[in-house]
C-alpha positions in Angstrom: 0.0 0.0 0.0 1.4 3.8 -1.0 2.4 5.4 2.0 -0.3 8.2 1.7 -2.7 6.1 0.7 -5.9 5.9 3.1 -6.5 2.6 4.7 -9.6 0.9 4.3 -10.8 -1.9 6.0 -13.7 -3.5 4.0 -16.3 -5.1 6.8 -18.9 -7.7 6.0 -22.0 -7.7 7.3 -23.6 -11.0 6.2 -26.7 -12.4 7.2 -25.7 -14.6 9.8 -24.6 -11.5 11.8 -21.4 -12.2 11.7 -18.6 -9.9 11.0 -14.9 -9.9 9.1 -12.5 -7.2 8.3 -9.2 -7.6 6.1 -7.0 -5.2 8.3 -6.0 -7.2 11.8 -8.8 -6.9 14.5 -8.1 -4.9 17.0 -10.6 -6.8 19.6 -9.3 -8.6 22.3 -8.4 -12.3 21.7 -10.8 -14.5 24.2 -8.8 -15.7 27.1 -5.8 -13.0 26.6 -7.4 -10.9 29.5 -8.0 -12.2 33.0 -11.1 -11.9 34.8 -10.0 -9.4 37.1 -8.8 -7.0 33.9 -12.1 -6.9 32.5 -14.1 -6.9 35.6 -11.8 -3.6 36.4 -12.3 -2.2 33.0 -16.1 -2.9 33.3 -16.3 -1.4 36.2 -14.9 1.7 35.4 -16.7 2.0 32.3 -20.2 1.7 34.7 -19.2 4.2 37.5 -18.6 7.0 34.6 -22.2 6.0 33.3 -23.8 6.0 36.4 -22.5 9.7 36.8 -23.9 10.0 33.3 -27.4 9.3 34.4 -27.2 10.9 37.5 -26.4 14.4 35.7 -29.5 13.9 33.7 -31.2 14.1 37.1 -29.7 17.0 38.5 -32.2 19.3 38.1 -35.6 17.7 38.3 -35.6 16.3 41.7 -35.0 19.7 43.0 -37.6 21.7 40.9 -39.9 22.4 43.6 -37.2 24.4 45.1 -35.9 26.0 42.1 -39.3 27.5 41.1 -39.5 29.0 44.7 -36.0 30.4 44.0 -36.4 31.7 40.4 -40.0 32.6 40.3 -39.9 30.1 37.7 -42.5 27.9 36.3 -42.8 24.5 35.4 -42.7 24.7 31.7 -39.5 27.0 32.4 -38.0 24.4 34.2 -38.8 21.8 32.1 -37.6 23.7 29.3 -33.8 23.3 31.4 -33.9 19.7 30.0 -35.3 20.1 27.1 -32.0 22.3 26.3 -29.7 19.7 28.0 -31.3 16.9 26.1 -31.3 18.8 22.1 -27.6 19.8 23.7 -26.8 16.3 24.7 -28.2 14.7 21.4 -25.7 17.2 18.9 -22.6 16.6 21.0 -23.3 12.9 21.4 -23.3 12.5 17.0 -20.2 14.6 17.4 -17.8 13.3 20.1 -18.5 9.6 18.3 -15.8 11.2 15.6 -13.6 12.6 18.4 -13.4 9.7 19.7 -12.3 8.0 16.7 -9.9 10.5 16.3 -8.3 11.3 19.6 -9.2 7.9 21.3 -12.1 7.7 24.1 -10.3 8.7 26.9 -9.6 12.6 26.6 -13.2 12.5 25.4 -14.3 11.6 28.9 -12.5 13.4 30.8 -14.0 16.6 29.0 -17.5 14.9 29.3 -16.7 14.3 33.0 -15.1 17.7 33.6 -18.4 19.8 32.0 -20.9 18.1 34.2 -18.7 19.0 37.3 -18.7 22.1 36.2 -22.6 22.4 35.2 -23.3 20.9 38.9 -21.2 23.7 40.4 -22.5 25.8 38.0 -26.0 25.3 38.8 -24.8 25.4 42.7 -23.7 28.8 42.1 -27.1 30.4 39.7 -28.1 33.6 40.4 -30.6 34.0 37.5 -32.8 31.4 35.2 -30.3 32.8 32.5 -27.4 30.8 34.4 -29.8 27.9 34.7 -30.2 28.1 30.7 -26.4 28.2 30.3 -25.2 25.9 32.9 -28.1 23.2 31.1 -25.9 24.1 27.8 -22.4 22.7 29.3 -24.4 19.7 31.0 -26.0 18.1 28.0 -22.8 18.8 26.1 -20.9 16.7 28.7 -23.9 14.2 29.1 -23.4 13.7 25.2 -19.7 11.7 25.0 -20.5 9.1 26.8 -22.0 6.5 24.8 -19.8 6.6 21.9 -16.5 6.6 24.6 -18.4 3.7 27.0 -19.1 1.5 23.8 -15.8 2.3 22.1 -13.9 1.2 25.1 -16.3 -2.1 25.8 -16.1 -3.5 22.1 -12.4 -2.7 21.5 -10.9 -3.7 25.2 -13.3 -6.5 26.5 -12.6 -10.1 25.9 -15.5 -11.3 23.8 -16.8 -13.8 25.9 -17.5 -11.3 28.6 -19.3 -8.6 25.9 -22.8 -9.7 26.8 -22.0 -9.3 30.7 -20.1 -6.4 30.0 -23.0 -4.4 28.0 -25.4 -5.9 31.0 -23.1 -4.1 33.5 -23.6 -0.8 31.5 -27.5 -1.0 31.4 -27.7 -1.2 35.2 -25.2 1.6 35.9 -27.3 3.9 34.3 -30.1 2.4 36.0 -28.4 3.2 39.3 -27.6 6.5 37.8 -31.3 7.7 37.9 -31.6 6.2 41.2 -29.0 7.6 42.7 -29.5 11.3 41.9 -32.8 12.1 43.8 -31.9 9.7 46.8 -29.1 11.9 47.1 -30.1 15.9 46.4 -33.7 15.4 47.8 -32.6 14.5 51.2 -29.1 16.9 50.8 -31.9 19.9 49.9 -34.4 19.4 52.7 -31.0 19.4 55.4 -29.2 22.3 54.2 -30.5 23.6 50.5 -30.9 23.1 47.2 -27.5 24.9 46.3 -25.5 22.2 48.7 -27.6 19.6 47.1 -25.8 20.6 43.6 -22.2 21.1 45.5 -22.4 18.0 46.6 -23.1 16.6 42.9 -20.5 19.0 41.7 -18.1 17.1 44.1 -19.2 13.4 43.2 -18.7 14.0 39.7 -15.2 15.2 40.5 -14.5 12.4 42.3 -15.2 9.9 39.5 -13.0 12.1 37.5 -10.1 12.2 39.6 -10.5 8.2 40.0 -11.1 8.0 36.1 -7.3 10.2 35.9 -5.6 7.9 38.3 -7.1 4.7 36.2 -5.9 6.3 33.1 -4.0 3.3 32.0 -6.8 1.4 32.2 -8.3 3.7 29.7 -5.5 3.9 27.0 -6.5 3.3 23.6 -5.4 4.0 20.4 -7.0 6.6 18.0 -8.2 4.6 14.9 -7.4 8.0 12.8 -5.2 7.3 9.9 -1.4 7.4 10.6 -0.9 9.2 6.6 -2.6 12.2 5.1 -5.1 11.7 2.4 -6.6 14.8 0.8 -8.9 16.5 2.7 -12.4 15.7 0.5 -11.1 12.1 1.0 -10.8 12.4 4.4 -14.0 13.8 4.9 -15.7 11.2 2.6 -13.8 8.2 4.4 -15.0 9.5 8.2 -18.3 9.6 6.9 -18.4 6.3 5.3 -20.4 4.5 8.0 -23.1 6.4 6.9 -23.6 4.6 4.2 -24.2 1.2 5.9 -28.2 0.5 6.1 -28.1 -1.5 9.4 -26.1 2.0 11.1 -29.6 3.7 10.7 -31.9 0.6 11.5 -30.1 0.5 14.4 -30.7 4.8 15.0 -34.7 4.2 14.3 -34.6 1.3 16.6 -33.0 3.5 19.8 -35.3 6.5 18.8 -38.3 4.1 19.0 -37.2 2.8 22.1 -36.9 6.4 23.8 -40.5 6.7 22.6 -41.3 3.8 24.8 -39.0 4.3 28.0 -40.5 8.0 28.2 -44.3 6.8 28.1 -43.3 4.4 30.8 -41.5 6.9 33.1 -43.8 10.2 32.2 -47.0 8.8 31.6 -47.9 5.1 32.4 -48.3 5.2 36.2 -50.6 7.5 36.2 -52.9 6.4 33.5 -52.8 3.5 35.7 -53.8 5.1 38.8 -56.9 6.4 35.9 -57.6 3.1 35.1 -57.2 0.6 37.7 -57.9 3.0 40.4 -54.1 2.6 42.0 -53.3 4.5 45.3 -51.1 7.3 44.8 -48.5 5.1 46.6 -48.4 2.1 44.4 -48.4 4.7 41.4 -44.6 5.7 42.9 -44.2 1.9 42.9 -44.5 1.3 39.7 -41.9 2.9 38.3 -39.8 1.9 40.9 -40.5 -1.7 40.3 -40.3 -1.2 36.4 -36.5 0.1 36.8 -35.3 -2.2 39.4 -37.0 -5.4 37.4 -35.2 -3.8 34.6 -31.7 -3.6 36.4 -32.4 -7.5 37.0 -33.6 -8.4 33.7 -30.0 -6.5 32.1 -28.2 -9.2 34.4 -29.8 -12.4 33.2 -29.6 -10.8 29.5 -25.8 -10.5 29.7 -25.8 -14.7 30.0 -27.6 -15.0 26.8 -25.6 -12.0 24.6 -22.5 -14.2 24.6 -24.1 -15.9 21.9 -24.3 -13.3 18.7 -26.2 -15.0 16.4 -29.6 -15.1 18.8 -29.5 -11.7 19.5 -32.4 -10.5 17.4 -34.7 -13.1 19.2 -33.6 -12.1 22.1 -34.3 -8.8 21.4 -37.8 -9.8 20.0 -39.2 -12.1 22.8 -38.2 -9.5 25.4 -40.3 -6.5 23.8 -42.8 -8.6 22.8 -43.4 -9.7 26.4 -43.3 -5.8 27.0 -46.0 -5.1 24.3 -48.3 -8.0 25.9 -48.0 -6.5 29.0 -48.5 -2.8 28.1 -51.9 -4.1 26.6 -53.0 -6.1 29.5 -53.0 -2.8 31.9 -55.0 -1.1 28.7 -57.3 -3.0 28.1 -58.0 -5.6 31.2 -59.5 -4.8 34.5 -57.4 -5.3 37.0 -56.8 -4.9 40.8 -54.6 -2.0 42.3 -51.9 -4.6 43.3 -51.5 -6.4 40.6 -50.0 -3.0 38.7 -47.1 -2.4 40.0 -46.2 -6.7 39.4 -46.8 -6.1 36.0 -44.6 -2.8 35.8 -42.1 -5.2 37.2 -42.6 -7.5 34.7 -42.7 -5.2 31.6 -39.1 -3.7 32.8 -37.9 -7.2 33.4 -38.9 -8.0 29.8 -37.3 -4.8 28.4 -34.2 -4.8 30.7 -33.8 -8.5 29.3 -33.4 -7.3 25.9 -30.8 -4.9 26.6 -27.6 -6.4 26.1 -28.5 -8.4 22.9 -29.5 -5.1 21.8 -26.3 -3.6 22.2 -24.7 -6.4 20.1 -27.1 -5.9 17.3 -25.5 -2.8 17.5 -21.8 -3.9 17.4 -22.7 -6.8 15.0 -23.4 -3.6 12.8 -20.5 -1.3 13.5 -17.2 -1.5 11.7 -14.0 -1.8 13.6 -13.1 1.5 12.8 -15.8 3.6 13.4 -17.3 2.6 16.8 -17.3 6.3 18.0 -18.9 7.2 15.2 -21.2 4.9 15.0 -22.7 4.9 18.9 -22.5 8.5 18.6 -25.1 8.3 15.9 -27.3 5.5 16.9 -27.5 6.7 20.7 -28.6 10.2 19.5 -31.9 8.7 18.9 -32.1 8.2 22.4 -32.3 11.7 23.0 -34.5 12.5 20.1 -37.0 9.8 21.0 -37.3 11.7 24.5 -38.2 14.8 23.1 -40.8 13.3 20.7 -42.9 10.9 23.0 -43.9 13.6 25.1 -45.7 16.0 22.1 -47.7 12.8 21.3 -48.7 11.0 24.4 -48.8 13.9 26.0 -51.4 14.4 24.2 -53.7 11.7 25.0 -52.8 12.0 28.5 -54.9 15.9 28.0 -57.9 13.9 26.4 -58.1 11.2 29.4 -57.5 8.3 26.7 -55.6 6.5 28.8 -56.3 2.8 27.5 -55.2 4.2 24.3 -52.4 5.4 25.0 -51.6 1.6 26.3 -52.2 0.7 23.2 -49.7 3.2 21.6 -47.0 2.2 23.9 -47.8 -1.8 23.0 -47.7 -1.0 18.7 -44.4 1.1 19.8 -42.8 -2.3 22.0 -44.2 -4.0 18.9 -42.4 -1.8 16.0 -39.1 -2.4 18.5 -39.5 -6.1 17.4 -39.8 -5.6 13.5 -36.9 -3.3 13.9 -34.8 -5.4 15.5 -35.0 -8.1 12.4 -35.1 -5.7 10.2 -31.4 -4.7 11.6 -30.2 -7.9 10.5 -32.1 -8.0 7.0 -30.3 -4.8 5.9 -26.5 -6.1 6.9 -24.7 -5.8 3.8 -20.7 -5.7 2.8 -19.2 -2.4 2.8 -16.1 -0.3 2.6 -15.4 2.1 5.2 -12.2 4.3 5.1 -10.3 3.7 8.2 
């Protein structure tokens, strides 16, 4: 090969799922990395997404305090995320390339050092201006940390430990949402809302500081080119990925399932409370027993995504169990008690699914453009998240609550059909390295 030439790795994506590339893989061998170096890296990986999904919670849990302070209203505040999350979902497509480029690491420490900076920053507001701007610099370090987590898990995990790995990942960010209003609520009733934020401020350093002194942990190559092709080619070869079919199955399928995860968290409890005549405390069960079930479904998924090729029926039975359920609470009458089982059940289900889904995803990412690729395909996260609410929302105003049951059910539904159709479209391609 010239010396200046650009690289290209050409990646087949056949129909058994599998996946080859004519340059040297750069995944680890199975059985070249102990136990203890992956549980480690693992590890790491989770803590910085828990802190993730904590910083998406910053704000929320303390809004009754923050509209005293501000003179704000709801919709003002709630406008905060909606800024954090359109923030979050731009810097998330970008930092995949930056992390391509520069290698993961130096991309998290800038993700982790803007959300200790938006925590102190929102510790420090005077105004709802410095709200708005503070919401900026914490959904643009929210945004890195998919395409850095998933770099990192598919380029530095053995394979047999990839399922439990991506299983790990899903219940750290469960924890993550947990964590955040167990911790400011009680921190802002005891002292005040702004100590609240320090002390979030000071968590998120932490995991910084930790991440700095586990740095070699974190070391991995850039997969830029080492020569220096013309800049149109460079431009066309980074955005090569774009081209594969399966890279934007894979975005539909995450923005659909945003769709679904914000019905459940905004919406479903209390159309069940409508419906089923729940007391107001099972409704704050529910979706306490629909998150937890889903932490414990993630770890009995991670068992079965060791095995790549049954990952879309994974995928499959798990939302359509969802979907089943999400009709029974529409459209059966049922006792007060038996809701919150069911939520339980329907996050099992969906938490099951998780970490085959993330291999459909890596089964359809090239070697050389993970960042890129997770920065993409998680952006629909964020976009689904600002969608659901316009439309459900809606028939939460017009009190069709069994409808809206049934929407969430033909959305678990169109999860299934997507996740097929991920594995229909796989196709050989050439992607510049």
């Amino acid at each position: 090969m010239p010396r200046n030439a650009s690289p290209r790795a050409v990646v087949t994506l056949g129909y058994d799922g599998g996946m080859s590339n004519t340059a040297p893989c750069s995944a680890t061998p199975a059985g070249a990395v102990s136990l203890r170096q992956d549980a480690s890296l693992i590890g790491l990986i989770g803590l910085a997404h828990l802190v993730s999904h904590f910083s998406q919670l910053l704000l929320p849990p303390l809004f009754p305090w923050l509209k005293e302070a501000f003179n704000a209203s709801y919709a003002e505040l709630g406008f905060l995320m909606t800024i954090f999350f359109v923030v979050s979902c731009s810097v998330q497509t970008l930092s995949g390339f930056w992390v391509d480029r520069f290698g993961p690491r130096p991309v998290l420490y800038a993700g982790l050092g803007l959300l200790a900076l938006a925590a102190f920053g929102f510790a420090l507001s005077t105004s709802y201006v410095m709200l708005m701007l503070f919401a900026v610099v914490a959904g643009a370090g929210n945004g890195v940390f998919h395409p850095v987590d998933y770099t990192l898990i598919n380029r530095k995990v053995s394979a047999p430990r990839l399922g439990h790995a991506y299983s790990a990942h899903g219940i750290s960010g469960n924890l993550g949402w947990a964590v955040a209003p167990a911790l400011l609520v009680p921190l802002a009733l005891l002292f005040s809302w702004r100590v609240a934020l320090a002390v979030a401020g000071t968590l998120v350093l932490a995991v910084l500081v930790l991440c700095w002194f586990q740095r070699p942990r974190l070391a991995l190559p850039a997969s830029a080119p080492a020569g220096r092709p013309a800049a149109g080619a460079a431009a066309e070869g980074s955005l090569a990925f774009l081209r594969i079919p399966a890279v934007w199955m894979c975005f539909a399928f995450f923005f659909i399932f945003a769709m679904a995860l914000s019905v459940v968290q905004a919406f479903a409890p209390e159309a069940s409370r409508q419906l089923h005549a729940v007391p107001l405390s099972l409704v704050a069960v529910c979706l306490t027993a629909y998150m937890v079930a889903s932490a414990s479904g993630m770890l009995v998924g991670g068992f079965l995504a060791t095995d790549p090729a049954r990952s879309e029926q994974v995928v499959g039975s798990g939302f359509a169990v969802a979907a089943s359920v999400s009709l029974l609470l529409g459209l059966a009458s049922l006792p007060a008690v038996a809701v919150p089982l069911l939520f339980a059940l329907m996050g099992f289900a969906a938490g099951f699914a998780g970490p085959s889904r993330d291999l459909l995803i890596k089964r359809s990412t090239p070697e050389n453009a993970s960042g890129r690729v997770y920065g993409v395909v998680y952006s629909g996260l964020d976009i689904g998240q600002a969608v659901s609410p316009l439309i459900f929302g809606v028939l939460m105003d017009q009190q069709a609550y069994r409808l809206l049951f049934v929407g969430l059910a033909l959305v678990q539904l169109t999860l299934v059909v997507t996740a097929f159709r991920v594995r229909r479209v796989r196709r050989t391609v050439a992607v510049s390295a």
